[in-house]
C-alpha positions as CSV (number, residue, x, y, z in Angstrom):
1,X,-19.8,17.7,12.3
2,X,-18.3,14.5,13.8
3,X,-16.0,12.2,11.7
4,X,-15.5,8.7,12.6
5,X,-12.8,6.7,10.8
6,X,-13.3,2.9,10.5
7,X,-9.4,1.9,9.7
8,X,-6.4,3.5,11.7
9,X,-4.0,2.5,8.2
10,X,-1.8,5.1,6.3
11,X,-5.5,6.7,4.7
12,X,-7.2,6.9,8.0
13,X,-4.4,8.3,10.2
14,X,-3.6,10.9,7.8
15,X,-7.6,11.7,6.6
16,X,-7.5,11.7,10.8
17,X,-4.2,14.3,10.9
18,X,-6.1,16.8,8.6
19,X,-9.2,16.9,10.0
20,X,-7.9,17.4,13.4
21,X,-5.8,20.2,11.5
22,X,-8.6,21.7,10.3
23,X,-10.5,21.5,13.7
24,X,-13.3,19.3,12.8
25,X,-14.2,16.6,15.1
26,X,-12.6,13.3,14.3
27,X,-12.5,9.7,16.2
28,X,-10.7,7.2,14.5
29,X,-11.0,3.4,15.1
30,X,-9.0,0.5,14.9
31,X,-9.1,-3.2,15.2
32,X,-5.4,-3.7,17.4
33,X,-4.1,-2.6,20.4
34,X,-0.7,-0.3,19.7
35,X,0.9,1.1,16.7
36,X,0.3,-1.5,14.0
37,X,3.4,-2.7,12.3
38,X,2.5,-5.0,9.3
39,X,3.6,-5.2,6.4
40,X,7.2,-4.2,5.3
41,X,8.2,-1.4,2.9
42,X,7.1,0.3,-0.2
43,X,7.8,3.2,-2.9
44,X,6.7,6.8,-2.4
45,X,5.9,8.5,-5.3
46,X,6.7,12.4,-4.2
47,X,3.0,13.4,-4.2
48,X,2.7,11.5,-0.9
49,X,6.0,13.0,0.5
50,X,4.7,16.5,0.1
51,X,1.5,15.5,2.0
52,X,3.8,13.8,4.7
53,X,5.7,17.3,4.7
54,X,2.8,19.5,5.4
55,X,1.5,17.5,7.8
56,X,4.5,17.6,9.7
57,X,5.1,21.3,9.7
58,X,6.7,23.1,12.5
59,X,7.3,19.3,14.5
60,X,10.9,17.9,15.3
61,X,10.0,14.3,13.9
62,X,11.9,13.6,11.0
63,X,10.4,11.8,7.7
64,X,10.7,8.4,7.4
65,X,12.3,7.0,4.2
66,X,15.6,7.2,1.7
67,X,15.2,8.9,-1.6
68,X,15.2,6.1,-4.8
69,X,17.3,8.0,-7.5
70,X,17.6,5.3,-10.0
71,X,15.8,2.1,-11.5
72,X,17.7,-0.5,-13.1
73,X,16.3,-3.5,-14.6
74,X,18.4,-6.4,-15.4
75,X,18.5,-9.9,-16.0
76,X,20.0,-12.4,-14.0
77,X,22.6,-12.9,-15.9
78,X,24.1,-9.5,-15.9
79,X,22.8,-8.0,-18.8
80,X,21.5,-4.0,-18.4
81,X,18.0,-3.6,-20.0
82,X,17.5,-0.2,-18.5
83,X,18.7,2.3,-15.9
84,X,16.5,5.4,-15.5
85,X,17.2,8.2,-13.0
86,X,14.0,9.1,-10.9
87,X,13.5,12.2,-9.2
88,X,10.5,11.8,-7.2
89,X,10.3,8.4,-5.6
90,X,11.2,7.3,-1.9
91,X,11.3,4.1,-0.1
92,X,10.1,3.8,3.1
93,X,9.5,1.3,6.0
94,X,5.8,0.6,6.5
95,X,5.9,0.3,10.3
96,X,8.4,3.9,10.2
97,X,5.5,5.6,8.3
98,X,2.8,4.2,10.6
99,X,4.5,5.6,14.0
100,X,5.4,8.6,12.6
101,X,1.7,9.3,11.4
102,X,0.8,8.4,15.4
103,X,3.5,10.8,16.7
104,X,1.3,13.8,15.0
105,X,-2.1,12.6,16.3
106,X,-3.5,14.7,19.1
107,X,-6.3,12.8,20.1
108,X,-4.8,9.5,19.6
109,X,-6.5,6.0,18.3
110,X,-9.7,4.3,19.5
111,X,-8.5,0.6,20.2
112,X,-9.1,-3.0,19.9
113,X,-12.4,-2.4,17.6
114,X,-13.0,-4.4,15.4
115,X,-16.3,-3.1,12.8
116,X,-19.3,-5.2,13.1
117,X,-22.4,-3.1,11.6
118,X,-23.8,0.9,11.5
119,X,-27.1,1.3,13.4
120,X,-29.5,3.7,10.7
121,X,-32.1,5.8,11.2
122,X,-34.2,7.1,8.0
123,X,-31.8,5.4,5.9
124,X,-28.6,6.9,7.0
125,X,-25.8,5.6,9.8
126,X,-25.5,7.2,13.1
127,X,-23.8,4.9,14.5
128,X,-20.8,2.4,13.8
129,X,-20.9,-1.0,16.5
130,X,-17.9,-3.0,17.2
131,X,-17.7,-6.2,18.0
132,X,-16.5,-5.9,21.4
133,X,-19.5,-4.1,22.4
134,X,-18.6,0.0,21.8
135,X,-20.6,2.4,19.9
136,X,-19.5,5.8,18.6
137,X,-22.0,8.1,17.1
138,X,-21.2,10.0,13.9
139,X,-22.2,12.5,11.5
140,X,-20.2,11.0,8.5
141,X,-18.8,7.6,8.4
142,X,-15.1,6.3,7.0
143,X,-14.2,3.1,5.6
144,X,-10.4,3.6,5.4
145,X,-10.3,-0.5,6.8
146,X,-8.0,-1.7,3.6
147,X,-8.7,-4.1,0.7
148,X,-11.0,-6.9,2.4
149,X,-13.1,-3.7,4.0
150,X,-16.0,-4.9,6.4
151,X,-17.4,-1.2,5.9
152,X,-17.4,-1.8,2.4
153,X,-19.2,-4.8,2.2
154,X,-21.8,-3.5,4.3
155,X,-22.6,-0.7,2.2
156,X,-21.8,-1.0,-1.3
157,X,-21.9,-4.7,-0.7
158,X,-19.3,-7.8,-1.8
159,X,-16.7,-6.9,-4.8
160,X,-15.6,-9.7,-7.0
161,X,-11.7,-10.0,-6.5
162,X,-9.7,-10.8,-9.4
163,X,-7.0,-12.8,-8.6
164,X,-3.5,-11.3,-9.8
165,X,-2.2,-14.5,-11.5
166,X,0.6,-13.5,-9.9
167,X,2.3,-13.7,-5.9
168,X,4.7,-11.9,-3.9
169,X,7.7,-12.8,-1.3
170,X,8.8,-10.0,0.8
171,X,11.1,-9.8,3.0
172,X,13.4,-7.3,4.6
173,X,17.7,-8.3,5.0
174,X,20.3,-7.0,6.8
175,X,23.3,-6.7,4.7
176,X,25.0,-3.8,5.1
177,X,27.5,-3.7,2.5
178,X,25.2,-4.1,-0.2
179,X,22.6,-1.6,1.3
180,X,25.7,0.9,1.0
181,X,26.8,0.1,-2.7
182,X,23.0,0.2,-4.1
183,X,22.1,3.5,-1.7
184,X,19.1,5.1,-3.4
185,X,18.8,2.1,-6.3
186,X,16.0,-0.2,-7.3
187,X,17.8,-3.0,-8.8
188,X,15.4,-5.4,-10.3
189,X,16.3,-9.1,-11.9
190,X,14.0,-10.1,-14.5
191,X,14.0,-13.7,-16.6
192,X,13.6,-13.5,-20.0
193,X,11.6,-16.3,-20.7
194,X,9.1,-17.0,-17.8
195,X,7.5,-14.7,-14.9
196,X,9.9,-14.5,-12.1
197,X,11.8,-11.6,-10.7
198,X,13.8,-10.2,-7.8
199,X,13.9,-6.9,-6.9
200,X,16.2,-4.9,-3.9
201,X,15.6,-1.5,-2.8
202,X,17.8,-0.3,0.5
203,X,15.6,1.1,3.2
204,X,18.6,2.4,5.5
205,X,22.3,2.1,5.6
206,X,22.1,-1.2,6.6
207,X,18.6,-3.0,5.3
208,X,17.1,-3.7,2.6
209,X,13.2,-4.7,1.6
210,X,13.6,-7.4,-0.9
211,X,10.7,-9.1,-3.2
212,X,10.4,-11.9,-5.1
213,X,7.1,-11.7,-8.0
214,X,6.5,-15.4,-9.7
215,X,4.3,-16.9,-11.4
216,X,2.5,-19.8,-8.9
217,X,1.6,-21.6,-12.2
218,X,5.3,-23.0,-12.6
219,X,5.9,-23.0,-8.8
220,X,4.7,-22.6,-5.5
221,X,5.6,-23.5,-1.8
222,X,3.9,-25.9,0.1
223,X,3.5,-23.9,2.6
224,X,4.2,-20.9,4.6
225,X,6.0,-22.1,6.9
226,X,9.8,-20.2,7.5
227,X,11.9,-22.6,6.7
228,X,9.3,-23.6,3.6
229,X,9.5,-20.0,2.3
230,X,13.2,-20.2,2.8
231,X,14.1,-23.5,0.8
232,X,11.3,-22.0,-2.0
233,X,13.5,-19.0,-2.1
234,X,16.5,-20.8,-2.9
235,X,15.7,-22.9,-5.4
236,X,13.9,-20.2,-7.9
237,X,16.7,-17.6,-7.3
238,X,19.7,-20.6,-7.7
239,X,21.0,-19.0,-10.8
240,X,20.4,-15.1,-10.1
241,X,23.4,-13.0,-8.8
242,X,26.1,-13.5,-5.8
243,X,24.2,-10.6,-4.2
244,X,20.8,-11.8,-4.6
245,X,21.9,-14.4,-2.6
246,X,23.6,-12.4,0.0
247,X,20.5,-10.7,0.4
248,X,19.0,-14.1,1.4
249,X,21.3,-15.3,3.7
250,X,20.6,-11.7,5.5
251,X,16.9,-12.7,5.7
252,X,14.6,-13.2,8.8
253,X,12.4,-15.7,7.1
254,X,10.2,-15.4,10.4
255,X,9.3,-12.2,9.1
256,X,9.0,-13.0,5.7
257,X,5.3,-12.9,4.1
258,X,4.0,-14.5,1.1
259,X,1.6,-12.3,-0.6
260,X,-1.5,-13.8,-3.1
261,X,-2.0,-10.6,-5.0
262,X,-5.7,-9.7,-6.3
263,X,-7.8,-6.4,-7.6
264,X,-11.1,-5.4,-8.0
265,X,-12.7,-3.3,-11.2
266,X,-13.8,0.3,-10.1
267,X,-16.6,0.9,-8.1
268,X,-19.4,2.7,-10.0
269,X,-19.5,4.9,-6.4
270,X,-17.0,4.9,-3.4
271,X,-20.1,6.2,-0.7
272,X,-23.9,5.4,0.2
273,X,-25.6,8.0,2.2
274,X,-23.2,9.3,4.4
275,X,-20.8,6.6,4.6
276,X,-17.6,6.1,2.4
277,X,-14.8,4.4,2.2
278,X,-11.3,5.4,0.7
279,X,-7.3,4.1,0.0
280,X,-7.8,0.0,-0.7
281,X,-11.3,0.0,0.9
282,X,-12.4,1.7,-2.2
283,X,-9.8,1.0,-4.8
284,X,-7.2,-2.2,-4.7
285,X,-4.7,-2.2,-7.7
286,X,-1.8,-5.1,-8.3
287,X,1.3,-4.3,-6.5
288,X,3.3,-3.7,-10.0
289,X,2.6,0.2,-10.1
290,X,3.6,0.8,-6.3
291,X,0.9,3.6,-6.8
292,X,-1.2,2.0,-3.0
293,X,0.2,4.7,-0.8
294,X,0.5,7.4,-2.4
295,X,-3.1,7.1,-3.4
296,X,-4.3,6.7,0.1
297,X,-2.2,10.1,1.1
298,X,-4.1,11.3,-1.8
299,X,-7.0,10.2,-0.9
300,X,-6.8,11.6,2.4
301,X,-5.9,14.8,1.5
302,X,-8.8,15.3,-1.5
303,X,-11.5,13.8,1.1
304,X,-10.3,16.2,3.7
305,X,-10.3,19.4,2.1
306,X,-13.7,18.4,0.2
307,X,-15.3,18.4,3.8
308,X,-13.3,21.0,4.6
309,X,-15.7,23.3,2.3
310,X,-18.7,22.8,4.5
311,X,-20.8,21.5,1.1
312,X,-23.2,18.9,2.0
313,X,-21.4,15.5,2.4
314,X,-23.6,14.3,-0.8
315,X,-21.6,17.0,-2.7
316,X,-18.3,16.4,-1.4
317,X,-18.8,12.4,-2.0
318,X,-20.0,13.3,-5.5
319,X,-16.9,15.5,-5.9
320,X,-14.3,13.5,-4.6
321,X,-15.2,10.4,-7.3
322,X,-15.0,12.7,-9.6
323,X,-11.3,13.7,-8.4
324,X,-10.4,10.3,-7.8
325,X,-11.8,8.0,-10.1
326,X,-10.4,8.3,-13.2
327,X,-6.7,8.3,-11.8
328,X,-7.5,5.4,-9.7
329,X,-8.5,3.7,-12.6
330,X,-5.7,4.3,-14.5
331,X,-3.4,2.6,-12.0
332,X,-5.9,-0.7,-11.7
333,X,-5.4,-1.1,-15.3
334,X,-1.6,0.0,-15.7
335,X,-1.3,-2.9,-13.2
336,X,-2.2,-5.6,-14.5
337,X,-0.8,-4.5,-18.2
338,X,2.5,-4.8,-15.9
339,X,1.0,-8.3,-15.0
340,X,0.4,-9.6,-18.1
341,X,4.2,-8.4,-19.9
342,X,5.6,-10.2,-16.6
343,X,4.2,-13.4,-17.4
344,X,4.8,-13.6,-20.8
345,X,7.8,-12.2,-21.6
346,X,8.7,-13.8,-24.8
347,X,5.5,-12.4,-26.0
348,X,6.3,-8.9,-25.1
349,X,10.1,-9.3,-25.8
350,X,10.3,-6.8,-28.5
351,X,8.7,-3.9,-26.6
352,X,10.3,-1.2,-24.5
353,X,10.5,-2.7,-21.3
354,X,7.8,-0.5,-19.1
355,X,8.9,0.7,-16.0
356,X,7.2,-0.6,-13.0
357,X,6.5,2.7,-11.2
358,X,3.4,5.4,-11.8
């Protein structure tokens, strides 16, 4: 049996590390040349630590990340609406996670190709094309390309995105002294009366990933530009705290991305035939539940041992819905329950506040 991943993201490199553990034949496929290092941190729930960990058994390479021991939401103004101590969350840099998944590959990453279309015969792909021209023949097929998923749209066809009503700043600062006090907390500043929030989380003694969530419908930036994103920044966080604002000045704004969040129901299937597609090529939640990768080290590792069984692959598709789908779910609509309480807070102002984390 040969595997060909479409997608060499957190899914596909570590759907890619267990096959290869398990000696079946893997080649997995991605659209740049060199480790890719979008995007800029997120939360770990522990699930996907442990996969990290046995992945990495019995290598040197240390595991990227910083434990998150405690949540505290606030509001600007100082006042404490809840502190909760969490034992199984980490925080981690995306482009740390990404390298250190390539430091255990042993075949390494087909480059610079970018999906165009399978070739079929009888109904069923044996072949994924790339734009440039390459062809690699296949028994079974991965999408693992991420929420806008080519391989997707190919074979389950277009999704109807749901915009989140809702965007995203991020950003990552170098302030060491306020990485140090707030080692291991998620500090998040929350209005009462509109949706806009901050939120801090250190990455490493002397960073931090920082995020801004607002509601576009009240304000929005002209523009992407740097310096746009910059003066945007400013003005909604004017009256938040003396370290919000610290965390600011420490900002690369060069770096900083403005995200237009957006979901998709379930999928009645995640497969056709003998093609699937897994992690946000098959199931894109809002950011609010910071459940994306975890689910896609999930993912990988339920796909994995499923083939791992030597069923059919119509059995093991079958199968791993059936693992996946109803937890997925869950997290699509815990998500934009999150949304809605963020922007309308009066509304909601005599609930428990719900805590942003899976």
């Amino acid at each position: 049996m040969k595997v060909v991943i479409i997608g060499a993201g957190i899914a596909g490199l570590t759907l890619a590390l267990y096959l290869e553990k398990y000696d079946i034949e893997v080649v997995i496929n991605e659209r740049v040349a060199g480790t890719p290092g979008g995007g800029h941190a997120f939360l770990m729930h522990h699930d996907g630590l442990c996969i990290l960990e046995e992945l990495a058994t019995g290598e040197s390479s240390s595991l990227p990340g910083k434990l998150v021991e405690k949540f505290c939401l606030l509001r600007p103004e100082g006042e404490v609406l809840q502190q909760l101590q969490l034992e199984a969350w980490h925080c981690m840099k995306r482009s740390e996670l990404t390298t250190f998944l390539y430091s255990l590959l042993k075949n390494g990453v087909q480059e610079q190709r970018v999906f165009s279309h399978f070739v079929y015969e009888r109904g069923k792909a044996v072949a994924a094309v790339f734009e440039n021209g390459d062809r690699e023949e296949g028994d079974i097929f991965i999408g693992a390309d991420g929420g806008y998923s080519r391989v997707r749209t190919e074979v389950l066809g277009p999704v109807d995105f749901k915009a989140g009503r809702v965007k995203e700043v991020v950003g990552i600062s170098r302030q060491a002294d306020i990485a140090l006090k707030y080692a291991g907390i998620f500090n998040k500043f929350q209005k009462s009366y509109r949706g806009l929030a901050f939120g801090m989380i250190p990455t490493s003694e002397e960073e931090l990933v920082w995020f801004i969530q607002y509601d576009p419908s009240v304000a929005e930036p002209t523009d992407s530009k740097p310096e746009t994103l910059k003066a945007f920044c400013a003005d909604l966080l004017h009256d938040f705290p003396q370290e919000v604002q610290q965390v600011l000045q420490g900002n690369d704004f060069e770096k900083t991305y403005l995200w237009n969040t957006r979901d998709f129901d379930l999928l009645p299937k995640f497969h056709h035939q003998n093609v699937i597609v897994i992690g946000d090529a098959a199931h894109l939640a809002l950011p609010f539940t910071s459940a994306g990768t975890t689910n896609a080290l999930v993912d990988a590792k339920t796909l994995a041992e499923l083939l791992r069984s030597g069923q059919p692959y119509e059995q093991v598709f079958d199968e791993f819905y059936k693992q996946r789908a109803a937890s997925v779910a869950k997290h699509l609509e815990f998500g934009r329950k999150l949304r809605d309480v963020f922007l309308d807070p009066v509304t909601y102002a005599g609930q428990a506040a719900t805590i942003p984390l899976i």
